[in-house]
C-alpha positions in Angstrom: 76.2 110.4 74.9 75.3 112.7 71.7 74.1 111.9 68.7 75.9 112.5 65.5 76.1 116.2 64.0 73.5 116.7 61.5 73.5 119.4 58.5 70.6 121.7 57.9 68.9 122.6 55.3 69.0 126.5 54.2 67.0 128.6 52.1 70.4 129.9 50.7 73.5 128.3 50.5 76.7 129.9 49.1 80.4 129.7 49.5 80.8 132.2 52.1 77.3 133.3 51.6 73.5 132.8 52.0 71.1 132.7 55.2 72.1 131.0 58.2 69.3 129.9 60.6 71.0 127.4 63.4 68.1 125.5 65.3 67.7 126.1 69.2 67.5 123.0 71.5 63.8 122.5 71.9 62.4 123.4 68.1 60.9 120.7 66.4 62.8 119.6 63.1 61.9 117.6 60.5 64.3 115.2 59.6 65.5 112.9 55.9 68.0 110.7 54.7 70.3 111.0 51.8 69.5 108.4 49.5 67.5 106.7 52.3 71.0 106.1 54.0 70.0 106.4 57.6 74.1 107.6 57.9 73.1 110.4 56.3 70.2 112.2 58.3 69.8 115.4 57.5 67.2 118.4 58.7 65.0 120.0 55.9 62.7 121.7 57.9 61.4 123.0 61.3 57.6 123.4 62.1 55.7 124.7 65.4 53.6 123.0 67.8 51.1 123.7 70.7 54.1 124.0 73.3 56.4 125.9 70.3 54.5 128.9 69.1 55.1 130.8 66.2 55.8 134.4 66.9 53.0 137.0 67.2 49.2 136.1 68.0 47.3 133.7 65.3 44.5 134.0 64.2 44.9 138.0 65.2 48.8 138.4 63.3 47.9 136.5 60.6 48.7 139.3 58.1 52.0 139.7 59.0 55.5 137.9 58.2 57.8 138.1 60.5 62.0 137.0 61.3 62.4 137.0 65.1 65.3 135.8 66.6 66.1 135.5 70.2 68.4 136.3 72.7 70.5 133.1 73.8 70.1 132.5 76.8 67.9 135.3 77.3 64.3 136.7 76.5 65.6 139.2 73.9 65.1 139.3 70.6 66.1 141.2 66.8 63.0 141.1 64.7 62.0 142.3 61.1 58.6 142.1 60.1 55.8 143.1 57.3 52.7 143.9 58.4 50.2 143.3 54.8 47.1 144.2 56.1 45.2 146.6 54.0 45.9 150.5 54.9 48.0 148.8 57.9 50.7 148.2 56.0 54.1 148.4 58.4 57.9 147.3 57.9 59.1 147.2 61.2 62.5 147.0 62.4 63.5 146.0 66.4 66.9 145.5 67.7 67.5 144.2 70.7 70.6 146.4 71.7 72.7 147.9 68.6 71.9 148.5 65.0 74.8 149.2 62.3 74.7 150.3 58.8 77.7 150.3 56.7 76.4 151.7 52.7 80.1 152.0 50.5 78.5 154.3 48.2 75.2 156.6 48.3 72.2 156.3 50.1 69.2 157.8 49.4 66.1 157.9 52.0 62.5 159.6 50.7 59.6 160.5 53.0 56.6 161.7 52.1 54.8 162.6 54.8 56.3 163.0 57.8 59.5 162.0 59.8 60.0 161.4 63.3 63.3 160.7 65.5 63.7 160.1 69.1 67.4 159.8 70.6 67.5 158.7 74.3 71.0 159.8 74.7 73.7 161.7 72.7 73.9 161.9 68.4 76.8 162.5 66.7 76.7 163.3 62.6 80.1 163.4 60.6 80.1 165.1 57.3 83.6 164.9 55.2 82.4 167.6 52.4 79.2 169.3 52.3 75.7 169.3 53.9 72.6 170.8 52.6 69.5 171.3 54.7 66.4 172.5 52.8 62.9 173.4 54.5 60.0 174.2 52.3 60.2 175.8 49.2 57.9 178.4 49.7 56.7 181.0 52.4 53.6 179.4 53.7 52.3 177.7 56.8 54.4 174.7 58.5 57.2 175.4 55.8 59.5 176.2 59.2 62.0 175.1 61.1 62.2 174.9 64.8 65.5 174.0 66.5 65.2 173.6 70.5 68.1 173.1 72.4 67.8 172.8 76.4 71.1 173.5 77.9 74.0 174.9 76.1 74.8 175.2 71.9 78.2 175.5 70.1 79.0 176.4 66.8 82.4 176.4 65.2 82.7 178.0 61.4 86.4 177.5 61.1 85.9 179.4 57.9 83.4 181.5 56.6 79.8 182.2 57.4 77.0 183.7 55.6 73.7 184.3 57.2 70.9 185.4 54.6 67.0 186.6 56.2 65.3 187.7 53.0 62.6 188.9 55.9 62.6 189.5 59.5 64.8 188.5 61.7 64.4 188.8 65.8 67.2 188.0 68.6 65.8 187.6 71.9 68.6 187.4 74.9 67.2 186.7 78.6 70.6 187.2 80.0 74.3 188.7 79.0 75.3 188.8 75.4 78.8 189.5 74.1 80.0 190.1 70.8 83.8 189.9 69.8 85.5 191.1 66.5 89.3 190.2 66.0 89.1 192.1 63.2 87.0 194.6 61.0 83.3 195.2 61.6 80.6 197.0 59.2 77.0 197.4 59.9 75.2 198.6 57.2 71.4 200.0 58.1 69.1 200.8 54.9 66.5 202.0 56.9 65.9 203.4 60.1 68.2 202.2 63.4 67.2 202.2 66.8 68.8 201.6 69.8 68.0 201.4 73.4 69.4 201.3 76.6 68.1 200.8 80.1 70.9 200.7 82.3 74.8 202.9 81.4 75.8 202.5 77.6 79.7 202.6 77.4 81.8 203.2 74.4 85.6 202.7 74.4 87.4 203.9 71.1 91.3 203.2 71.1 92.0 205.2 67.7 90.3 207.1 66.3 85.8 208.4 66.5 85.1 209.8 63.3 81.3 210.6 62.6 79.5 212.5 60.0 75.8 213.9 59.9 74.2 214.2 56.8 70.8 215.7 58.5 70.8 217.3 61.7 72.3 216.0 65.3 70.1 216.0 68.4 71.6 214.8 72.1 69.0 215.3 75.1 70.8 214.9 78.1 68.4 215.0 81.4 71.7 215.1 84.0 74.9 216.7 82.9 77.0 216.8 80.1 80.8 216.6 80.2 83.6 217.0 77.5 87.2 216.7 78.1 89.8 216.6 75.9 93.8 216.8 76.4 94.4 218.9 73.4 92.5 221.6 72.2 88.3 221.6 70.9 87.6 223.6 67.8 84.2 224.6 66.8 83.1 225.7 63.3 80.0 226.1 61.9 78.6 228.0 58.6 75.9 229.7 60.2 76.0 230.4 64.1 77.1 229.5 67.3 74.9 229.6 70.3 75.5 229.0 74.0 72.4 229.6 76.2 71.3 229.6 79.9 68.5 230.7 81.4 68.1 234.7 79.9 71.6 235.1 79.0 73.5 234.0 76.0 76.7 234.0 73.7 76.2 234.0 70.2 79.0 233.7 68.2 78.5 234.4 64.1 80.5 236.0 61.2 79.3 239.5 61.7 80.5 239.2 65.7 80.1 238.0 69.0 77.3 238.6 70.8 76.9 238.3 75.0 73.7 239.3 76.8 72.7 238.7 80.2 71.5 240.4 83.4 75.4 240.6 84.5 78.4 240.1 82.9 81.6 239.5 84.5 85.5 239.4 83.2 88.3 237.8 85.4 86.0 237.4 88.5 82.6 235.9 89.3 82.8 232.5 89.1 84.7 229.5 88.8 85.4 226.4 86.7 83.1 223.2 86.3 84.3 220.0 86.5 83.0 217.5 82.8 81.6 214.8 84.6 83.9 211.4 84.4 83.3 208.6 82.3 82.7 205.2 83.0 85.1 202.5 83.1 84.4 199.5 81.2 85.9 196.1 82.8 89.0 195.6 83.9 90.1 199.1 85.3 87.1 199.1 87.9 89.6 196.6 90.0 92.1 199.4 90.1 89.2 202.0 91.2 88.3 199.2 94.0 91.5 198.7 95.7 89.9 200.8 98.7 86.9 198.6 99.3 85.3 201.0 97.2 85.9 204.2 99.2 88.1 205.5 96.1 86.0 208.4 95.7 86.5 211.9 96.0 86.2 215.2 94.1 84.4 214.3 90.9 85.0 210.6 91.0 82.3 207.7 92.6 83.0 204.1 94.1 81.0 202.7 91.1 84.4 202.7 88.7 83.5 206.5 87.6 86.6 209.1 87.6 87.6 212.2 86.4 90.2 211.0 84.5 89.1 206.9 83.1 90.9 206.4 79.5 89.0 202.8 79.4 90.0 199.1 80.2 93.4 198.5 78.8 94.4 195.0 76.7 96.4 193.1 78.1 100.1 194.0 76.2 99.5 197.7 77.8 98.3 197.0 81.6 101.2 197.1 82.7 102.4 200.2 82.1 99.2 202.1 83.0 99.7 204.4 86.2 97.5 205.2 89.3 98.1 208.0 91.6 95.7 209.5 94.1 96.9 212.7 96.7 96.0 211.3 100.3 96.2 213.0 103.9 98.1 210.3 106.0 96.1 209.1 109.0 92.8 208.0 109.7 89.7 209.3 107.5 87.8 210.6 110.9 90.8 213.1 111.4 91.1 214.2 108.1 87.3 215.2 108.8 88.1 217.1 112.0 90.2 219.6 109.7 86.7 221.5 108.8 88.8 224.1 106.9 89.5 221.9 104.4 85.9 220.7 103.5 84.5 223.0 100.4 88.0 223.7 99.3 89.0 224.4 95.5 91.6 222.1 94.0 93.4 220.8 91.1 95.7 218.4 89.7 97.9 219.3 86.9 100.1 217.4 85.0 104.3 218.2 84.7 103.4 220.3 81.5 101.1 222.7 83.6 97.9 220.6 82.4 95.3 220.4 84.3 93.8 217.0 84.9 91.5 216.8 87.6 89.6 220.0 89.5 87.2 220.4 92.0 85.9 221.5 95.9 86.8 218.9 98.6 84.2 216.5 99.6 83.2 215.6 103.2 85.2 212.8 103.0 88.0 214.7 102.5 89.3 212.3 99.9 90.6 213.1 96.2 89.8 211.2 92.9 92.3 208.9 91.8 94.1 209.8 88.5 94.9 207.3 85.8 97.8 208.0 83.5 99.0 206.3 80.2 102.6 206.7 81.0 105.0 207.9 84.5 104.6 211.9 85.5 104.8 213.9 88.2 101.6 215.9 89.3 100.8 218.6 91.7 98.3 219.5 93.8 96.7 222.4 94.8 94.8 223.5 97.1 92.6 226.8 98.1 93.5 229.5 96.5 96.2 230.6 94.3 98.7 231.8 97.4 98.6 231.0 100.7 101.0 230.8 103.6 101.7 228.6 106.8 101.7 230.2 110.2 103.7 230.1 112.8 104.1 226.8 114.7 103.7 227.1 118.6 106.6 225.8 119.9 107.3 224.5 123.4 111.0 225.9 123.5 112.1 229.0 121.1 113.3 227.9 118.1 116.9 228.8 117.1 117.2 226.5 114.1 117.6 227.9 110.4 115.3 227.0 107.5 117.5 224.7 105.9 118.6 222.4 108.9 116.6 220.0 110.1 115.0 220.0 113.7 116.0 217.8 116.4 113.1 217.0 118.4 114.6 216.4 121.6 113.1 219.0 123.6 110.4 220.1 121.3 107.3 219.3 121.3 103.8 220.9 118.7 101.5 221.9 120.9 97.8 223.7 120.4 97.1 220.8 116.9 94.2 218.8 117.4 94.7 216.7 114.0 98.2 215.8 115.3 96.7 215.0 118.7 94.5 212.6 117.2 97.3 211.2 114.9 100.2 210.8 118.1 99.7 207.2 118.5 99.7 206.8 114.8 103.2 204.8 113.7 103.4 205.7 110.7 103.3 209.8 111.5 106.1 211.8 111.4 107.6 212.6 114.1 107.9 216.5 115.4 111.0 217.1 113.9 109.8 215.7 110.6 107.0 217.3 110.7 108.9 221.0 110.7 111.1 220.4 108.3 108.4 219.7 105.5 106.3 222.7 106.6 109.3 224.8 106.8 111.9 223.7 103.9 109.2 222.6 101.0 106.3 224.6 101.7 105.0 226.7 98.9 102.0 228.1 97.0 
């Protein structure tokens, strides 16, 4: 059995509102009657005794007021409570587990002195419109702000961005940094610029490079220094032009040219340089490393440098870029048994009678590889300007014309030790094949 329900008395009572404090089996309550009507019990109060203690720790909180609530049927609790000591003073604020706050129009918070969060886990801030942070309002001691952020940081400005530094401002990167424009760019330097580079510094301009010099133009180079160009270099200068090594000269001004040196030779002497290549920013080095990074030969290097590197191409022309690099068929180690062939002049030249690519055979008997925008047909040359192939040493005579084709059957090359070494090789030509090349396209 149960006695009868019984109302309590509450500090505020409304229609839908008011304070609602429901007592907990085991408080003390103190108990009237309506009218004396012992029907008609009803609870005005609640006290504490020995065995129900108020919260805190009399006589020691006895400056405090507090509302503590508590966890049913646990040992939590939500509590607000003043702390009215003198110089103590303290509003404090505990929730067990979540606190909300729902404010329909504007709130304003004021601190003056200082402010302190701590997040356990994640924060998340919504702003509809606008957000202004402000931080001092002069330049003087603890007027900063200091933003630390452990792992990673993203910002998205799906709009504009303005970033104002009426003083210094420093960038320090401990690893890669990359910067990408869809569009324009300008940089505008009042002062003085410097910039410097430890490792390669690579520029790739698709259009057009357009500088101008008000003062004077100084390059130091310690290595070597290579210009190419497909079209033709013009030089003009109001005063003079000087080209110096060593004693001897060539000084080119309005009055004349002028040459000195200890010997001076016309149409012999010499030969050709080759401009040292560029380097190859991104996505071209895979092309350049499709030999396990033996692609190198004349003037180009294993490292993505060639003689003829245009830059990394987007994605729309890719495609249609095209790779070609002159090969002797076989193994590398009989290429290098063909010692006539080391320290040999050569160049490539385009279908127009360009040349691309020049140079002297290296041990490795390899040639660079030569990227081109569009399809072309190049030729190479080797040694000197004319040359001639002798006479095979045939096993039978040979009664076969020039422009027939030999049938190998009873023939056989004899007295070649880099077709020796490339017999067992499959993909070698056989004798027959071998003739006819040397014999029907053969020229120099």
């Amino acid at each position: 059995d149960s006695s009868c329900w019984v109302r309590v008395s509450q500090a505020w009572a409304g229609a839908g509102f008011g304070n609602l404090a429901i007592p907990r089996v085991g408080q003390e309550v103190i108990v009237d009657f309506l009218n004396g009507d012992p029907d008609q019990p009803i609870i005005m109060g609640r006290t504490y005794h020995q065995d129900n203690r108020s919260p805190g720790s009399l006589p020691g909180t006895k400056t405090q007021m507090t509302i503590r609530s508590k966890t049913y049927k646990g040992s939590g609790f939500n509590e607000l409570r003043f702390e009215d000591a003198t110089d103590q003073e303290q509003v404090y604020i505990h929730a067990q587990k979540d606190m909300d706050t729902e404010v329909l129009n504007d709130r304003s918070t004021k601190v003056r002195h200082d402010h302190t969060e701590s997040i356990g886990n994640n924060q998340k801030i919504t702003v509809v419109k606008g957000q202004t942070v402000s931080v001092g309002t002069k330049k003087e001691g603890g007027h900063d702000q200091t933003i630390t952020v452990a792992n990673n940081r993203s910002i998205t400005v799906r709009h504009d961005q303005t970033l104002k530094v009426t003083n210094d401002r420093m960038a320090g990167i401990s690893h890669d940094d990359g910067l990408y424009v869809k569009n324009d760019r300008r940089v505008t330097v009042g002062g003085k610029q410097e910039h410097t580079t430890t490792g390669d510094h690579i520029s790739l301009v698709k259009g057009t490079h357009s500088l101008e010099v008000k003062g004077d133009l100084a390059r130091k180079v310690s290595g070597a220094l290579g210009i190419k160009v497909r079209n033709e270099i013009v030089l003009e200068s109001g005063g003079k032009i000087t080209l110096k090594v060593g004693n001897s000269f060539v000084v080119i001004h309005a009055g004349g040219v002028d040459i000195v040196g200890p010997k001076i030779n016309l149409n012999s002497g010499g030969s050709p340089g080759t401009p040292v290549g560029t380097l190859l920013p991104g996505v071209l080095e895979a092309l350049m490393d499709e030999d396990n990074g033996q692609d190198s030969g004349g003037e180009g290097t294993g490292d993505g440098r060639g003689p003829d590197d245009s830059g990394e191409p987007d994605d729309e022309n890719k495609a249609n870029l095209q790779s070609l690099r002159f090969a002797f068929p076989g193994a590398d180690s009989s290429v290098k048994t063909m010692s006539w062939l080391i320290g040999q002049p050569y160049k490539i030249s385009d279908s127009k009678g360009n040349v691309l690519v020049s140079g002297t055979i290296e041990q490795s008997g390899r040639l660079p590889r030569v990227m081109l925008d569009e399809p072309d047909e190049l030729t190479l040359m080797m040694g000197s300007e004319e040359w001639e192939v002798e006479n095979l040493a045939l096993g039978n005579d040979d009664t076969s014309s020039d422009d027939a084709a030999y049938d190998d059957e009873g023939y056989d090359l004899v007295n070649d030790p880099y077709y020796g070494k490339l017999e067992q090789d499959e993909q070698w030509p056989s004798d027959a094949d071998i003739n006819e090349l040397l014999n029907n396209y053969a020229e120099g």
